[in-house]
N, C-alpha and C positions, 0 to 999 in steps of 0.2 A: 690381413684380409680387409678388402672395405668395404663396408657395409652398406646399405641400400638409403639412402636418405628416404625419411618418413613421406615426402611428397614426390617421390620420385613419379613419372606418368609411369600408365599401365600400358603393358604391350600392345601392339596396334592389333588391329581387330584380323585375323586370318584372312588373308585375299584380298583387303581393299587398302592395305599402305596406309590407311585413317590413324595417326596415332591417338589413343583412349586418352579420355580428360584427366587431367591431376588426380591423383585419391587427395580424398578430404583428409586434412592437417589435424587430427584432433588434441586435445589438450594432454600436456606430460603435464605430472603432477606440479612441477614447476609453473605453469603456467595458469593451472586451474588457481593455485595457490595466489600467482597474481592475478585473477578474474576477482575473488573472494576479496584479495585487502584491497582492488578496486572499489569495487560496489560497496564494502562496506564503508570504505574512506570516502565514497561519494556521498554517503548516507550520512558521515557524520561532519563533515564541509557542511551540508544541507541545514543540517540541526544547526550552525554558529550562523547560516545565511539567515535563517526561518527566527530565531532567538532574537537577531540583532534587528531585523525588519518589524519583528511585531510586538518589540519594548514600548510600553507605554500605549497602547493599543486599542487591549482589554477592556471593553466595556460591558462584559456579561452579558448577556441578553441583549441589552442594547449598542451591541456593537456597529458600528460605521464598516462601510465595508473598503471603504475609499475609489479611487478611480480604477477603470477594469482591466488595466494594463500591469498599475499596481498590483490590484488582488489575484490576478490571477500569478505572477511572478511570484508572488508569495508561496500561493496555494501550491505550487508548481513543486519550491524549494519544502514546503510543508511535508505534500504526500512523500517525493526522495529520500526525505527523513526519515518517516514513519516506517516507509513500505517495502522500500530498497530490502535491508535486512531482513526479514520475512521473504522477500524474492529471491535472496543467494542462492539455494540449494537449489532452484527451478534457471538461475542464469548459470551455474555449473554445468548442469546437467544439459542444458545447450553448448553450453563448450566443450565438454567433452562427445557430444553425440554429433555437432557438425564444424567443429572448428571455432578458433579465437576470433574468424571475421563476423560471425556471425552475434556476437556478445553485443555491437553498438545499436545494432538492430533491434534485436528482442528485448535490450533493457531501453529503449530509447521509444518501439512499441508499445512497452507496458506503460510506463509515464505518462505518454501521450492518450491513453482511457484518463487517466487521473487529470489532466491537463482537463479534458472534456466534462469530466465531473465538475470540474471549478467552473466552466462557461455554466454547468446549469446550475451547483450554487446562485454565481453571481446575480443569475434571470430571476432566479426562483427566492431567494434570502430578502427578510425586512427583520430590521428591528422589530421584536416580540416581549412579551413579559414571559415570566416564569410557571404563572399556567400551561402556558402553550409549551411552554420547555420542558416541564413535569410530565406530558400528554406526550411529546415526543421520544423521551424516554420511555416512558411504560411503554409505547407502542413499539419500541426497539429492542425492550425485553422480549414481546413476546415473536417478534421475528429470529429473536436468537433460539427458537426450538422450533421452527415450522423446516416442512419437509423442505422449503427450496434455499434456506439456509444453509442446511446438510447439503444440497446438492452440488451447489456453489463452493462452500468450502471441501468437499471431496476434490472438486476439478480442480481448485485452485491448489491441491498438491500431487496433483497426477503430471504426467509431462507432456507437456503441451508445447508445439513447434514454432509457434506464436506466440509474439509476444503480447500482441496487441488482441488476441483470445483469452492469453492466460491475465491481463488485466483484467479484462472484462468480468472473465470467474472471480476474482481475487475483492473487484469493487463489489461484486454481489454479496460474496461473501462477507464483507464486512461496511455493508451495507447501514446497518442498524448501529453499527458503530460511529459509521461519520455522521450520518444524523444527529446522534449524541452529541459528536466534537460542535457542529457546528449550531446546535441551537442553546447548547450551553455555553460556549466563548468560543468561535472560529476563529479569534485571535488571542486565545490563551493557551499561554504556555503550559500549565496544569494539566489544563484539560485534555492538549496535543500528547503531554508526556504517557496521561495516563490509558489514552486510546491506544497511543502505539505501541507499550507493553500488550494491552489486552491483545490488539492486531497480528503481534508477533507470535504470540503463545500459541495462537488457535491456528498461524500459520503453521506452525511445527512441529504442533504436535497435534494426535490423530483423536477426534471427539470422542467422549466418553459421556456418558449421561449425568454420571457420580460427577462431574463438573461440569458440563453444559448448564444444566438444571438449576443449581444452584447460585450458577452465573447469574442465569437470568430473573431467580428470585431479587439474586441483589440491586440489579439492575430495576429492576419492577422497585424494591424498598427504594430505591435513591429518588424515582420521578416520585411519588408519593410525598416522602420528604421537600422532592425542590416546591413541591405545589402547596404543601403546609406549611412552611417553615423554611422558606428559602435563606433569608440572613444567617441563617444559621448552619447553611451548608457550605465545607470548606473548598476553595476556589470556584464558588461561584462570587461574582464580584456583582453587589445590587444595580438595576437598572440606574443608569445616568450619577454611576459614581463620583 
């Protein structure tokens, strides 16, 4: 017996000889499986692009940001690194609810929020001391328990058919994070590694207070520290090393 191919069209509509549009192609496990070593494999391509571009770079606080075609290429390869992985299970669950054409779309949407975040880096970023860096931390502590924190990072694991929506959630939500990344070394590898475990975490798994909370104690104790005692904090690298 042969079997109905999964895109076969749908009968034509009773009376009008119109034959109905294709059914949507959705993902067999096979395929989801290659969506998943996609995006992750793009995410870690990204990491060797983002490593190798921002060797020698580093200048803590005072970092250069270089020209805006550079940085932002960077910034570009940075966030894919970071954010990609935290984004699988939300570019899955578009391949399997509208099909594999639909993956270059929504993962190529959501990037392009992160793309936008770098033009306003670029505008907005100067070289700073470590007061202002200490003040930007604590201020990003206490964003990590205010209601629109929680709201943002709920959206950003709900399913969202946009990709350039579920960006948008996804930067809010970790918002007070790149802040962090970028006024303590926008071009440090440390600092990249260490945001995008935090980024990851809170992508995927679902807030609890018994860790939110004390997240953002830590966070509070670290600006404290950069503003008292910055040489002494490990990968922060002093102004004009």
């Amino acid at each position: 017996m042969n079997g109905e191919p999964q895109n076969a069209a749908l009968p034509a509509a009773v009376g009008t000889g119109v034959p109905a549009l294709p059914a949507v192609v959705r993902a067999t496990p096979a395929a989801a499986a290659a969506t998943l070593t996609a995006t992750l494999g793009l995410a870690a391509a990204c990491w060797v692009v983002a490593v190798w571009q921002m060797h020698g770079m580093d200048m803590g606080t005072a970092t250069q940001l270089g020209s805006f075609g550079f940085f932002i290429a960077v910034w570009v390869a940075m966030m894919a690194a970071m954010m990609l992985p935290g984004a699988a299970p939300a570019v899955l669950r578009r391949a399997q609810a509208d099909g594999m054409r639909a993956v270059p779309l929504f993962t190529g949407a959501y990037l392009a929020v992160w793309a936008l975040a770098g033009v306003a880096v670029y505008a907005l970023y100067r070289p700073h001391g470590t007061p202002a860096a200490g003040a930007v931390v604590i201020a990003a502590a206490v964003y990590e328990v205010t209601p629109l924190k929680r709201h943002f990072r709920r959206r950003c694991r709900d399913s969202v058919r946009s990709g350039f929506r579920f960006g948008l959630c996804c930067a809010g939500s970790s918002l007070g994070l790149m802040l962090m990344l970028v006024v303590l070394g926008v071009m440090s590898i440390t600092w990249m590694a260490v945001i995008a475990i935090l980024a990851l975490a809170q992508k995927l798994l679902p807030p609890k207070a018994a860790v939110d909370v004390p997240l953002a104690l830590a966070i509070t104790g670290l600006g404290i520290w950069i503003i008292l005692a910055p040489a002494s904090v490990p990968g922060l690298a002093p102004p004009m090393m």
